[in-house]
Short mmCIF file of the C-alpha atoms (twelve columns), coordinates in Angstrom:
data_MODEL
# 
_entry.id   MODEL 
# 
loop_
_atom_site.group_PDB 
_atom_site.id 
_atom_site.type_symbol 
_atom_site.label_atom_id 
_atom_site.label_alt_id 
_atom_site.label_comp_id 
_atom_site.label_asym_id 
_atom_site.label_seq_id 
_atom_site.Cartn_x 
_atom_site.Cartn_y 
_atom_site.Cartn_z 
_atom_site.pdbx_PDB_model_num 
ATOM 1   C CA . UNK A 1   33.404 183.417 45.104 1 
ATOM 2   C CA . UNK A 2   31.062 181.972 48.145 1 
ATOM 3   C CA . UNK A 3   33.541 178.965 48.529 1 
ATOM 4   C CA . UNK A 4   36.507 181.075 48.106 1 
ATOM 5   C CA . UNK A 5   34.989 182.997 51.026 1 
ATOM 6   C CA . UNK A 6   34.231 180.305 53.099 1 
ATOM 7   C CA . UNK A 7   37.916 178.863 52.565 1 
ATOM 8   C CA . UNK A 8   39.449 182.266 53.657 1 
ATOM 9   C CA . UNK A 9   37.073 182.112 57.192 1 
ATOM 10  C CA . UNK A 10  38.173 178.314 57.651 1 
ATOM 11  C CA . UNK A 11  41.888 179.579 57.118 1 
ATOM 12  C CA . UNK A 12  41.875 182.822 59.783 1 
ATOM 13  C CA . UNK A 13  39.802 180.276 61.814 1 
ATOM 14  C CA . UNK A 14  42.846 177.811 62.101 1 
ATOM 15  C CA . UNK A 15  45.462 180.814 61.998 1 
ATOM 16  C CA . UNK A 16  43.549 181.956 65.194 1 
ATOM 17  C CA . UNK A 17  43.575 178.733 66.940 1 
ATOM 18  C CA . UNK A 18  46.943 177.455 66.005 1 
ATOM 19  C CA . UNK A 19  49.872 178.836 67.869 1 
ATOM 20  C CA . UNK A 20  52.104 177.507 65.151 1 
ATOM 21  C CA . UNK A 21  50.889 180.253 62.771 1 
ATOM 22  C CA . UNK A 22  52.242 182.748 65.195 1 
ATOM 23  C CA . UNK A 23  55.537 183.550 63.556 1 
ATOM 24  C CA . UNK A 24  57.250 186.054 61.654 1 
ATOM 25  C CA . UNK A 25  58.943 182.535 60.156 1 
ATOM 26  C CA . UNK A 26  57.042 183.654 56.397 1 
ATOM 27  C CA . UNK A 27  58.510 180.152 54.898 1 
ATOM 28  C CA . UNK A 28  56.353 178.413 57.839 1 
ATOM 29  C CA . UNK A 29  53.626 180.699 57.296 1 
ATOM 30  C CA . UNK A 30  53.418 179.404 53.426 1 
ATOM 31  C CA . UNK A 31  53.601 175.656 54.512 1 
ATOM 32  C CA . UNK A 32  50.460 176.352 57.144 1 
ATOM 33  C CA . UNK A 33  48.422 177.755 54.354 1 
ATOM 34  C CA . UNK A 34  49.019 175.041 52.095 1 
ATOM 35  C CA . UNK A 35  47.933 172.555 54.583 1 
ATOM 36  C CA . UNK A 36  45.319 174.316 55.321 1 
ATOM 37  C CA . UNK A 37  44.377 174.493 52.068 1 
ATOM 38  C CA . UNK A 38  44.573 170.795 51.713 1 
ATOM 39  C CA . UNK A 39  42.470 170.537 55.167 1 
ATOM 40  C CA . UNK A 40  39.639 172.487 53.246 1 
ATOM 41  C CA . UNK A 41  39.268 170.202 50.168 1 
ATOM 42  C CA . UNK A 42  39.598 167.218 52.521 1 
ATOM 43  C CA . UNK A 43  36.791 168.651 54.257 1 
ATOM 44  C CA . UNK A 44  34.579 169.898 51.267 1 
ATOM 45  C CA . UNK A 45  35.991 167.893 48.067 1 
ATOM 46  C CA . UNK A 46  36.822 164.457 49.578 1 
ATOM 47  C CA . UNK A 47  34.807 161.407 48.375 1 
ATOM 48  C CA . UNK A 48  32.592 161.833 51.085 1 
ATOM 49  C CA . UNK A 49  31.860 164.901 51.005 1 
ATOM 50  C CA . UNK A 50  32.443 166.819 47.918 1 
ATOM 51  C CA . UNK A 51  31.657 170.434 47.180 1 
ATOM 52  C CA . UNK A 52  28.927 170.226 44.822 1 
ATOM 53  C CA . UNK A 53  27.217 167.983 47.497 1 
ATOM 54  C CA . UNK A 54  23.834 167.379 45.750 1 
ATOM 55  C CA . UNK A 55  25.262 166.900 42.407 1 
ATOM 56  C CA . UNK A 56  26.074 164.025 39.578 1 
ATOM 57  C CA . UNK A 57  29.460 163.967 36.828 1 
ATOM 58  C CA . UNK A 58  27.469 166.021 34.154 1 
ATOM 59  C CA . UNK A 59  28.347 165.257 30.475 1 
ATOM 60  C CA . UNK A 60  26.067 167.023 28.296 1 
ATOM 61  C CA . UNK A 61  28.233 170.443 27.434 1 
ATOM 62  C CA . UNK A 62  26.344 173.477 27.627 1 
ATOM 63  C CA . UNK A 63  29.126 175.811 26.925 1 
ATOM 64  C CA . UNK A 64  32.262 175.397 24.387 1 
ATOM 65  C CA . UNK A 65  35.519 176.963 24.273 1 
ATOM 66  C CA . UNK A 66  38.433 176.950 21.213 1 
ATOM 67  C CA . UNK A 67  41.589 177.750 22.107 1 
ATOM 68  C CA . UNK A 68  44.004 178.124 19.400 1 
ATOM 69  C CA . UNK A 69  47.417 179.624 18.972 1 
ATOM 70  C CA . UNK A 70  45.564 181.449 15.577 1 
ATOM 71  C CA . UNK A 71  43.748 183.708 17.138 1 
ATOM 72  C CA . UNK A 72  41.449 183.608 14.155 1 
ATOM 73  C CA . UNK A 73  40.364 180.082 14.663 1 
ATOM 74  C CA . UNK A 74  39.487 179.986 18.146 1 
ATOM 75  C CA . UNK A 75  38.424 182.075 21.134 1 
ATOM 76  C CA . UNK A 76  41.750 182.086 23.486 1 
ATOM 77  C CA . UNK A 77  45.028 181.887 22.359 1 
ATOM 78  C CA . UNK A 78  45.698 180.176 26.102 1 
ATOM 79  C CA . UNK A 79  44.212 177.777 28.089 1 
ATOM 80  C CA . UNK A 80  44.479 179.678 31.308 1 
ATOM 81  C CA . UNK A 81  42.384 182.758 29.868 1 
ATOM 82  C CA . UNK A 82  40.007 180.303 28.542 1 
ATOM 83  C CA . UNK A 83  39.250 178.652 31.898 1 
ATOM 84  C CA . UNK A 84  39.085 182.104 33.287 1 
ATOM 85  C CA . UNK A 85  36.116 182.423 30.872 1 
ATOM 86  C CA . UNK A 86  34.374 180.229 32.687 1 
ATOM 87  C CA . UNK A 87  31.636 180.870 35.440 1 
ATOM 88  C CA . UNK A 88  32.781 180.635 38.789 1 
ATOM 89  C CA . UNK A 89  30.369 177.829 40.892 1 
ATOM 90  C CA . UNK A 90  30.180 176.306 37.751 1 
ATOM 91  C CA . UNK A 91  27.145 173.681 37.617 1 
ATOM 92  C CA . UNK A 92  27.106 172.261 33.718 1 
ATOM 93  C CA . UNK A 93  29.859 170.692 31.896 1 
ATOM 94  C CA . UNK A 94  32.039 172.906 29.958 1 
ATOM 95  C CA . UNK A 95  34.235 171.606 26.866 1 
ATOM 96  C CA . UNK A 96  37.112 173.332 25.674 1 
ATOM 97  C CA . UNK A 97  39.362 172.739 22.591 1 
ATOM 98  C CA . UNK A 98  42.591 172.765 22.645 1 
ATOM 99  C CA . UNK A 99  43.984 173.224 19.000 1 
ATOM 100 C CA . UNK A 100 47.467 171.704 18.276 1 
ATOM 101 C CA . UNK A 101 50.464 173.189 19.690 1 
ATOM 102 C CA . UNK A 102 52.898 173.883 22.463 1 
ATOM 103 C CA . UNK A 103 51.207 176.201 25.142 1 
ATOM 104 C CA . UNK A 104 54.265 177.439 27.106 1 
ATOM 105 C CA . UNK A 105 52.450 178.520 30.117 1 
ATOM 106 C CA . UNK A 106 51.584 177.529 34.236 1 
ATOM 107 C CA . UNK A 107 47.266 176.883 34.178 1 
ATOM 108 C CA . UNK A 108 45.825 176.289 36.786 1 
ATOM 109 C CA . UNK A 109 41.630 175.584 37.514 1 
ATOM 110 C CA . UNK A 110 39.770 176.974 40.488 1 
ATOM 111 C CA . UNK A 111 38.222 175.156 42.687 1 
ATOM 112 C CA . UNK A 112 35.065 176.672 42.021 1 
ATOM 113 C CA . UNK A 113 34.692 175.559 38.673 1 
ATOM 114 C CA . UNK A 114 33.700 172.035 38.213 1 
ATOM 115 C CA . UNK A 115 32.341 169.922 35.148 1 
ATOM 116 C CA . UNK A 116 35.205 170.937 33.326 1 
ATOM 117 C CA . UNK A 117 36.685 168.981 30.086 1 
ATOM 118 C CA . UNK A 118 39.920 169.563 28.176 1 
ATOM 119 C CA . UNK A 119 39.931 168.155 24.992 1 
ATOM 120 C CA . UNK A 120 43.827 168.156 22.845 1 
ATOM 121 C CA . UNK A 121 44.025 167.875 19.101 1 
ATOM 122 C CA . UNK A 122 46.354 164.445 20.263 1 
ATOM 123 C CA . UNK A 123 48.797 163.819 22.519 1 
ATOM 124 C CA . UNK A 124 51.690 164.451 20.088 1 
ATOM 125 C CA . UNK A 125 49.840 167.569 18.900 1 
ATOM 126 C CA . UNK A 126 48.614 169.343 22.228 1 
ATOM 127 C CA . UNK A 127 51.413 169.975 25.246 1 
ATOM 128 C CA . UNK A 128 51.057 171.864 27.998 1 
ATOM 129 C CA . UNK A 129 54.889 173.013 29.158 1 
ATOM 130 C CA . UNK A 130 56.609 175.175 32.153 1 
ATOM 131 C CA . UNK A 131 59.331 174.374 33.884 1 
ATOM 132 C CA . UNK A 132 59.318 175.458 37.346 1 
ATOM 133 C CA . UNK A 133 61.095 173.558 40.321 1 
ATOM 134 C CA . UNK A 134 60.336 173.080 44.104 1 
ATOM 135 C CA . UNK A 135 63.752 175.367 44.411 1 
ATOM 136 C CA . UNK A 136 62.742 178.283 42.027 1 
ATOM 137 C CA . UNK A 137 61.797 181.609 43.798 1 
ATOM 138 C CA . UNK A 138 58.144 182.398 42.971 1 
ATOM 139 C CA . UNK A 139 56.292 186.051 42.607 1 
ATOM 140 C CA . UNK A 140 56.484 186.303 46.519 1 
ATOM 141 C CA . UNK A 141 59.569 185.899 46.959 1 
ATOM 142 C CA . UNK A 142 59.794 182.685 48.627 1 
ATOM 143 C CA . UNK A 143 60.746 179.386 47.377 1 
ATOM 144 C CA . UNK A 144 57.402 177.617 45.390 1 
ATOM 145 C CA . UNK A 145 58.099 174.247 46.827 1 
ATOM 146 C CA . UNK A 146 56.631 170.982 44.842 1 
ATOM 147 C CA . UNK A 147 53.354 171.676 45.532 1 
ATOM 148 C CA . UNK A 148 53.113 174.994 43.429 1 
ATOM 149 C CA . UNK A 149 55.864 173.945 40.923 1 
ATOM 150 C CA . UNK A 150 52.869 171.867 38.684 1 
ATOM 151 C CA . UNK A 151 52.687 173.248 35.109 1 
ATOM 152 C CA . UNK A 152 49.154 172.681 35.136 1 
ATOM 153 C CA . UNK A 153 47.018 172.307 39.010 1 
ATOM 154 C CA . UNK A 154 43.545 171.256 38.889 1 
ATOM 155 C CA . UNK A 155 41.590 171.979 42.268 1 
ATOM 156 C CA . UNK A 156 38.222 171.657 41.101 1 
ATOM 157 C CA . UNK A 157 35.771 168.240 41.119 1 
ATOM 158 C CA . UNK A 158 34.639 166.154 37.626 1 
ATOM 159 C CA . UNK A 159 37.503 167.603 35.614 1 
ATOM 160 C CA . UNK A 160 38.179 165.384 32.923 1 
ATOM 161 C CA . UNK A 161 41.261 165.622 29.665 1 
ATOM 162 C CA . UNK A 162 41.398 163.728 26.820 1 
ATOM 163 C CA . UNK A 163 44.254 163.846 24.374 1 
ATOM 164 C CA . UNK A 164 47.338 166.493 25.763 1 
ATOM 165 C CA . UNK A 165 50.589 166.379 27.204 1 
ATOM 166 C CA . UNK A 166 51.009 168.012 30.524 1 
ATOM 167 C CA . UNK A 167 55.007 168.841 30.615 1 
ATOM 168 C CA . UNK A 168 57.751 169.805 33.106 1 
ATOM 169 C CA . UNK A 169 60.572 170.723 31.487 1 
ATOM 170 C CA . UNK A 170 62.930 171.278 33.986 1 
ATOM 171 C CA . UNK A 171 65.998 168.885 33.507 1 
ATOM 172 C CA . UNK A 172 67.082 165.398 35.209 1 
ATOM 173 C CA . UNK A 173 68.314 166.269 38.188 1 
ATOM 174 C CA . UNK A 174 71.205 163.971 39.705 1 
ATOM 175 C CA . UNK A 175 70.656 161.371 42.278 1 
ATOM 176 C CA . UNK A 176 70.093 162.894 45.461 1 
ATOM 177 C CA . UNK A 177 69.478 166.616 44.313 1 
ATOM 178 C CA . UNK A 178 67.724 168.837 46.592 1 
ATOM 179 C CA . UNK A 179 64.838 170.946 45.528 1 
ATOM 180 C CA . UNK A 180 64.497 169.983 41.843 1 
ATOM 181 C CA . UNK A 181 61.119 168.097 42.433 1 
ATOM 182 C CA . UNK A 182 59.142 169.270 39.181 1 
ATOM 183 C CA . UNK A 183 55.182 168.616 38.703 1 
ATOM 184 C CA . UNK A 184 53.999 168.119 35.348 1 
ATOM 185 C CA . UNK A 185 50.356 167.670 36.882 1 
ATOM 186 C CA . UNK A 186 48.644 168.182 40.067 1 
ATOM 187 C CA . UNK A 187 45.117 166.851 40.570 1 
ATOM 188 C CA . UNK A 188 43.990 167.811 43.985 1 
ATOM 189 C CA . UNK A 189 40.260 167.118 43.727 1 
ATOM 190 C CA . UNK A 190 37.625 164.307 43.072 1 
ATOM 191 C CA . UNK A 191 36.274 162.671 40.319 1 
ATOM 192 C CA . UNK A 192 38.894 163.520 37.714 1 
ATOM 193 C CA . UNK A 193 39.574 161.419 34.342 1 
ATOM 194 C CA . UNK A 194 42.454 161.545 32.681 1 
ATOM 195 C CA . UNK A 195 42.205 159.464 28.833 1 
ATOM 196 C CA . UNK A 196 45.039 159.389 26.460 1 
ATOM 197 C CA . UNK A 197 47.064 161.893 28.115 1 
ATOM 198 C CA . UNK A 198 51.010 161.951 28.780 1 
ATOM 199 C CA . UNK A 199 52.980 163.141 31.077 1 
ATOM 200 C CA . UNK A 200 56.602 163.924 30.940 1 
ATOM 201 C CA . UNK A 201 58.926 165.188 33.576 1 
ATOM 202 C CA . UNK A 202 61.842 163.621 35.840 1 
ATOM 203 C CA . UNK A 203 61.450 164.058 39.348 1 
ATOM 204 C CA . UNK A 204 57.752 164.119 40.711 1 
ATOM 205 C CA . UNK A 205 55.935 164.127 37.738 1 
ATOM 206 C CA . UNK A 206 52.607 163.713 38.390 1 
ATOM 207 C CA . UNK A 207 51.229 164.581 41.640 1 
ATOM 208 C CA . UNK A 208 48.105 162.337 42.363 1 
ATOM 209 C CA . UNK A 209 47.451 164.339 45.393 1 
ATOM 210 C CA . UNK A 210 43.725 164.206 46.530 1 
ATOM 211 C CA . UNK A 211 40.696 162.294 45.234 1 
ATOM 212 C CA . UNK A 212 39.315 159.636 43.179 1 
ATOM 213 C CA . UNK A 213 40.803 159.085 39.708 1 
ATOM 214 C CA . UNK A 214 40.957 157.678 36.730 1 
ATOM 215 C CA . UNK A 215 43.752 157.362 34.199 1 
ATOM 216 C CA . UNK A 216 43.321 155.069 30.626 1 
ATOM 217 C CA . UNK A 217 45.816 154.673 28.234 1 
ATOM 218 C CA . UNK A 218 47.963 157.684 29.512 1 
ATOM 219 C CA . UNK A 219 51.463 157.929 29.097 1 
ATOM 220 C CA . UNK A 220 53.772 159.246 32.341 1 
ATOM 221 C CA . UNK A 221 57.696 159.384 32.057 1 
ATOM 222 C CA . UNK A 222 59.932 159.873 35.276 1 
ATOM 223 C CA . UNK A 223 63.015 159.179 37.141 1 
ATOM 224 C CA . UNK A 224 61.977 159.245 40.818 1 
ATOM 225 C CA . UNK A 225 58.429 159.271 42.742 1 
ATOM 226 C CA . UNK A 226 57.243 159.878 39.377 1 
ATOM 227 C CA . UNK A 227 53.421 159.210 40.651 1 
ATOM 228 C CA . UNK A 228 53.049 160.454 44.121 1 
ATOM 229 C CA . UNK A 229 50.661 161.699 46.414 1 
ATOM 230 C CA . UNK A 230 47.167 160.355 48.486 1 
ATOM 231 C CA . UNK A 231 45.030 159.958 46.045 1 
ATOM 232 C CA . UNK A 232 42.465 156.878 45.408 1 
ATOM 233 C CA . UNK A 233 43.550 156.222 41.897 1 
ATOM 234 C CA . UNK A 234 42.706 153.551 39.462 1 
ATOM 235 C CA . UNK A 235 45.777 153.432 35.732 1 
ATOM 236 C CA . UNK A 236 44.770 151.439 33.408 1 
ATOM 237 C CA . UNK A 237 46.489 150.657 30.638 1 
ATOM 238 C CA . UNK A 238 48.979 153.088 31.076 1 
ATOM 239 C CA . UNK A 239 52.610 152.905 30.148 1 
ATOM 240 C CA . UNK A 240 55.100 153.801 32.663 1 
ATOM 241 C CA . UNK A 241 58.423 155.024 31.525 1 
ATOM 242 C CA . UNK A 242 61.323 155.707 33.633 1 
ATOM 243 C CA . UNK A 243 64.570 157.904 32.792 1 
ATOM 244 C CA . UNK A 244 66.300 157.295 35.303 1 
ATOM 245 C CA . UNK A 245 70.867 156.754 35.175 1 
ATOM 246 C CA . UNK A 246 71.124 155.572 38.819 1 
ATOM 247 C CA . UNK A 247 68.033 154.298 41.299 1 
ATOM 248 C CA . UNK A 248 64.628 155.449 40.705 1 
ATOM 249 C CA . UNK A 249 61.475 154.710 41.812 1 
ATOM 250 C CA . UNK A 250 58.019 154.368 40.320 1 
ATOM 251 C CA . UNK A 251 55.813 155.830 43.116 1 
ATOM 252 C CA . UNK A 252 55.491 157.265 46.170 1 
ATOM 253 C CA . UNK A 253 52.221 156.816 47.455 1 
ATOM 254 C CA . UNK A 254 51.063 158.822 51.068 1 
ATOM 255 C CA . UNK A 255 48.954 156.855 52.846 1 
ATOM 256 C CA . UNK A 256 49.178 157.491 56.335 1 
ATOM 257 C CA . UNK A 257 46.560 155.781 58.257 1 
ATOM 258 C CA . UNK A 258 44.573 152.710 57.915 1 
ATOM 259 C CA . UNK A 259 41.823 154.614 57.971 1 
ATOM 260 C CA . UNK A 260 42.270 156.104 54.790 1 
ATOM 261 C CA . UNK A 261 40.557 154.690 51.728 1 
ATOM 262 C CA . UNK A 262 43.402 155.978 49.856 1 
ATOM 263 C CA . UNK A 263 45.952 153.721 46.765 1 
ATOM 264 C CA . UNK A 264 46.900 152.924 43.758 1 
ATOM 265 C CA . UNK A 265 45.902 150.242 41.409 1 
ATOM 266 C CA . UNK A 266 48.146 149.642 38.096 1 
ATOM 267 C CA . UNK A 267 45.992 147.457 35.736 1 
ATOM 268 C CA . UNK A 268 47.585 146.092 32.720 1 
ATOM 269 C CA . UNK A 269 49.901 148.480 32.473 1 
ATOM 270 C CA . UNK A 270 54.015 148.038 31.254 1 
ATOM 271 C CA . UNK A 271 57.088 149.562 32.937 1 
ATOM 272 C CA . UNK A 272 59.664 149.672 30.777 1 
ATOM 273 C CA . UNK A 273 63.065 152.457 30.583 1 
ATOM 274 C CA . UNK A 274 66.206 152.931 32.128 1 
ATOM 275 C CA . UNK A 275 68.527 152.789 35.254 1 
ATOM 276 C CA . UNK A 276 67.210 150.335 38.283 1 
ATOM 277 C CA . UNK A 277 63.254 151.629 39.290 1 
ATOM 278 C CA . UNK A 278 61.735 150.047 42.380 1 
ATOM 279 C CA . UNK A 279 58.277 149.773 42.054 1 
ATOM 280 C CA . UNK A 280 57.269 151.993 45.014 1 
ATOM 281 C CA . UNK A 281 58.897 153.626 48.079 1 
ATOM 282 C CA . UNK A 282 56.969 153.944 51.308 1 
ATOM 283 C CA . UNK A 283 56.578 158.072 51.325 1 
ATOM 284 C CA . UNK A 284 53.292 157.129 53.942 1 
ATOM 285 C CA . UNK A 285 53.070 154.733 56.759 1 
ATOM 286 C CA . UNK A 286 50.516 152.765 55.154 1 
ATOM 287 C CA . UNK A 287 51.094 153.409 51.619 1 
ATOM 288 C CA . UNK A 288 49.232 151.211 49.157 1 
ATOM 289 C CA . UNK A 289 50.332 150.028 45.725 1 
ATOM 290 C CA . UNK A 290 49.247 146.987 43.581 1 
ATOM 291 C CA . UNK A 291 50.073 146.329 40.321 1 
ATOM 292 C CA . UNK A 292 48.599 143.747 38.512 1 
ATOM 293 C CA . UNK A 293 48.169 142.092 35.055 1 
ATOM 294 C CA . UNK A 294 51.504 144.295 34.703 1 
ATOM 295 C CA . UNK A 295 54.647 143.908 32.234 1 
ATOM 296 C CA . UNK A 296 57.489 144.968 34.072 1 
ATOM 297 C CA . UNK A 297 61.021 145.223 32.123 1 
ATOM 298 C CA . UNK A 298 64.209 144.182 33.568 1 
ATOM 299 C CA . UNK A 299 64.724 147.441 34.792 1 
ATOM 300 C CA . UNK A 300 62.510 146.961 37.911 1 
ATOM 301 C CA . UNK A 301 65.061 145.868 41.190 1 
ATOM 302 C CA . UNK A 302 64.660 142.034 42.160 1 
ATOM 303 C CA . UNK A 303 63.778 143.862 45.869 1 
ATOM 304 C CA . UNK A 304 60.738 146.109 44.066 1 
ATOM 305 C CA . UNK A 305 59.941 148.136 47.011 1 
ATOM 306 C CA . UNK A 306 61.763 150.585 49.443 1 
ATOM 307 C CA . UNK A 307 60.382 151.246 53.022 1 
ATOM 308 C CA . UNK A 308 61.754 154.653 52.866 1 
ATOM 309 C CA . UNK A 309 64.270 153.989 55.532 1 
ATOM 310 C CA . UNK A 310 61.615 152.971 58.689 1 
ATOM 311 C CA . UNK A 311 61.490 149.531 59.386 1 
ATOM 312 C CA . UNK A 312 58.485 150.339 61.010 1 
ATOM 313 C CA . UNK A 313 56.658 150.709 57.623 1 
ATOM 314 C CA . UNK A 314 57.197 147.636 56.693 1 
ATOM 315 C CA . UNK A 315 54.527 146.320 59.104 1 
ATOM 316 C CA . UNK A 316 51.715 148.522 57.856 1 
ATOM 317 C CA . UNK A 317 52.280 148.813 54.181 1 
ATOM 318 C CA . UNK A 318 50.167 147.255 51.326 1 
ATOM 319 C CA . UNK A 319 52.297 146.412 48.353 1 
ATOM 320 C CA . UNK A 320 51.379 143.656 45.830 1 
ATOM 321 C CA . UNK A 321 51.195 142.399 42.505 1 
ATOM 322 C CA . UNK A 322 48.990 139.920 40.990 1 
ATOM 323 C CA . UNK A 323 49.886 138.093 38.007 1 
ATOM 324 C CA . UNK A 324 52.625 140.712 36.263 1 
ATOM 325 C CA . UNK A 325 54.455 139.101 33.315 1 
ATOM 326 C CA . UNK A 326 58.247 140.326 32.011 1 
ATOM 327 C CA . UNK A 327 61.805 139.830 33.289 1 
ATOM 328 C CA . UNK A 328 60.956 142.511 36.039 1 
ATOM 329 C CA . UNK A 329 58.170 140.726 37.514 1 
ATOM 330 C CA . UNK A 330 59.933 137.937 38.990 1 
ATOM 331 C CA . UNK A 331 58.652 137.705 43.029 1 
ATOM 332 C CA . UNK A 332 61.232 135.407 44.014 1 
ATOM 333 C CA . UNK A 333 63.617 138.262 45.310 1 
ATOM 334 C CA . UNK A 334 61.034 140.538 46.615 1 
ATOM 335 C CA . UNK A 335 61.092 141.890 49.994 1 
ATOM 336 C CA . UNK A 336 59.210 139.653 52.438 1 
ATOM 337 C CA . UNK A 337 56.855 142.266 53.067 1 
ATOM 338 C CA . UNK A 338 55.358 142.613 49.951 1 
ATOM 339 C CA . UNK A 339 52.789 140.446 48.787 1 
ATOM 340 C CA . UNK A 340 52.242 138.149 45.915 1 
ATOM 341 C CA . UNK A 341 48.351 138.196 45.767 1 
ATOM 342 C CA . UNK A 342 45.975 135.400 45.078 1 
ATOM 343 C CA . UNK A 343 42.579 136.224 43.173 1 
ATOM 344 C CA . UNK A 344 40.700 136.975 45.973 1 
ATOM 345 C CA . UNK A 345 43.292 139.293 47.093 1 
ATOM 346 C CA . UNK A 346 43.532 141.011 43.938 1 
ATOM 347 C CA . UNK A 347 39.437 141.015 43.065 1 
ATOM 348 C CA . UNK A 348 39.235 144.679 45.116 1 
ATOM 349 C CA . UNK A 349 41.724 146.181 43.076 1 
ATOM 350 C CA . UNK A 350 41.398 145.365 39.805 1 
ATOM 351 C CA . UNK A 351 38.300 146.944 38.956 1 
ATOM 352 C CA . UNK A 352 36.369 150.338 38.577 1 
ATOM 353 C CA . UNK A 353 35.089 149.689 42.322 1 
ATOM 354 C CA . UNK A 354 38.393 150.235 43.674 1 
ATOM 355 C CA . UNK A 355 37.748 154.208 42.899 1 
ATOM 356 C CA . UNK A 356 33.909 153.830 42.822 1 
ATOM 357 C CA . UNK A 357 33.976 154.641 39.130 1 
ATOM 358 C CA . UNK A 358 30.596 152.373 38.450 1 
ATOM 359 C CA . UNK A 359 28.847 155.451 39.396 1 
ATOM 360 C CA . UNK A 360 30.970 158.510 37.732 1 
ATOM 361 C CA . UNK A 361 32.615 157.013 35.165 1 
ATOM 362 C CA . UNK A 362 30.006 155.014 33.510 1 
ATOM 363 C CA . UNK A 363 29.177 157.389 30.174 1 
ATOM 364 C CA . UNK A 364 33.573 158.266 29.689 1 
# 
């Protein structure tokens, strides 16, 4: 409640000093609160400086939760009542089980409740589905947009899942469709782990929005900017699936300033699906990619990257593989502005330092 109360001062703060959020323009109004929103966890959540300032990734549980779609075997019959459950400024870790089943429902954790862990019955077993679009008309009224179309958010530091599928089920959309972007996921805090999880969507399937994290032997299916967002993010051993008929494209990462300590890092991972996937389009100026130790099926485009149509990007971006293997991988026809890395190039990225996961990851 304290940090929800502190957010709302910080927000009529910045409506008070910014002349843009004088308007009757309620659309506009939406978009301000979101970034300001996203201002706020910079702030408060980021790397530097996260919310729970003075404290460690906690692993001991000291509270359990069963949810269960037999209400006689466990103590929710939905995730999003069980996470209610849970204290608000939350300062221990807190483990719930997810039985086996499909849990047709939008979830979504607070950021005031950290240390939490999500543990599936398996992959196969345990799905999390919705199927809401950046198009669809939420409760207010307005259009949701991508950022509030995610079937399940998390907002809140040291979150970790093991073992479900996070789904959008909102269809394919064709090439070029407006509005159909479709979150499976949304991680929008620091410190998360995500460890033999899938997720399945087309467009904008997993939105790696904010913070450092980690994702091992997960499974994420997509047609275009399937991973996107500003995160600091680390996949390894992941499988990459594309379902794409026409052009698609693997990410979309948003760095926008060399300042930012912001990327992602694909370690022995494979690429494999349909239609022609480039490896990453340039959504920010100085968007960072590197895959490496990679299989890459034939479906990946001799070019591999797209500049998002500003020349100007090409300059500052940071795209690269190192030592990728499979019919996909070939460099020879790569843009010029990508990079083929040598060792020394590639040492930064292809371990746990690259997201600082020595220090929070080391007990996972």
């Amino acid at each position: 409640m304290l940090l929800k109360i502190v957010f709302l001062l910080i927000l009529l703060l910045e409506r008070a000093n910014s002349t843009s959020m004088v308007t009757s323009d309620k659309s506009n109004e939406l978009v301000m609160i979101e970034k300001s929103y996203v201002n706020w966890v910079k702030m408060h959540a980021s790397s530097k400086q996260p919310v729970f300032k003075n404290a460690k990734h906690k692993f001991k549980p000291c509270m359990t939760i069963k949810v269960s779609k037999n209400p006689r075997l466990g103590d929710f019959v939905t995730l999003q009542k069980a996470i209610n459950a849970v204290p608000a400024i939350n300062l221990c870790r807190v483990v719930i089980f997810i039985g086996a089943g499909t849990y047709r429902e939008k979830v979504e954790v607070p950021n005031t409740k950290a240390y939490m862990s999500l543990v599936g019955a398996g992959a196969d077993k345990t799905i999390v589905e919705w199927d809401d679009t950046a198009d669809r008309t939420g409760q207010s009224g307005r259009k949701l947009g991508t950022y509030a179309s995610a079937t399940f958010a998390v907002n809140s530091p040291y979150f970790i899942a093991k073992n479900i599928t996070f789904k959008n089920n909102a269809p394919s959309p064709p090439s070029g469709a407006l509005g159909k972007q479709a979150v499976a996921l949304r991680i929008s805090a620091d410190k998360a782990a995500f460890i033999g999880c899938k997720f399945v969507g087309a467009q904008d399937t997993l939105y790696d929005h904010l913070g450092r994290h980690y994702f091992k032997d997960c499974y994420i299916e997509g047609s275009v900017d399937f991973i996107f967002g500003n995160g600091l993010s680390y996949y390894k051993d992941c499988h990459l699936h594309a379902i794409s008929n026409s052009y698609g494209a693997l990410t979309a990462q948003k760095r926008d300033s060399f300042l930012q300590e912001t990327g992602f890092s694909f370690v022995n991972c494979k690429i494999t699906g349909s239609g022609a996937l480039y490896l990453g389009r340039a959504w920010g100026s100085f968007s960072r990619v590197v895959f490496s130790y990679t299989y890459m099926d034939k479906i990946i485009t001799s070019r591999g990257w797209y500049d998002w149509g500003d020349k100007n990007r090409e300059m500052t971006v940071f795209y690269g593989q190192y030592k990728c293997s499979g019919p996909g991988a070939k460099y020879g026809g790569r843009v010029p502005w990508s990079r083929e890395l040598t060792q020394e190039e590639a040492k930064p990225f292809i371990s746990l330092d690259f997201i600082d996961g020595h220090r929070w990851l080391h007990r996972l």
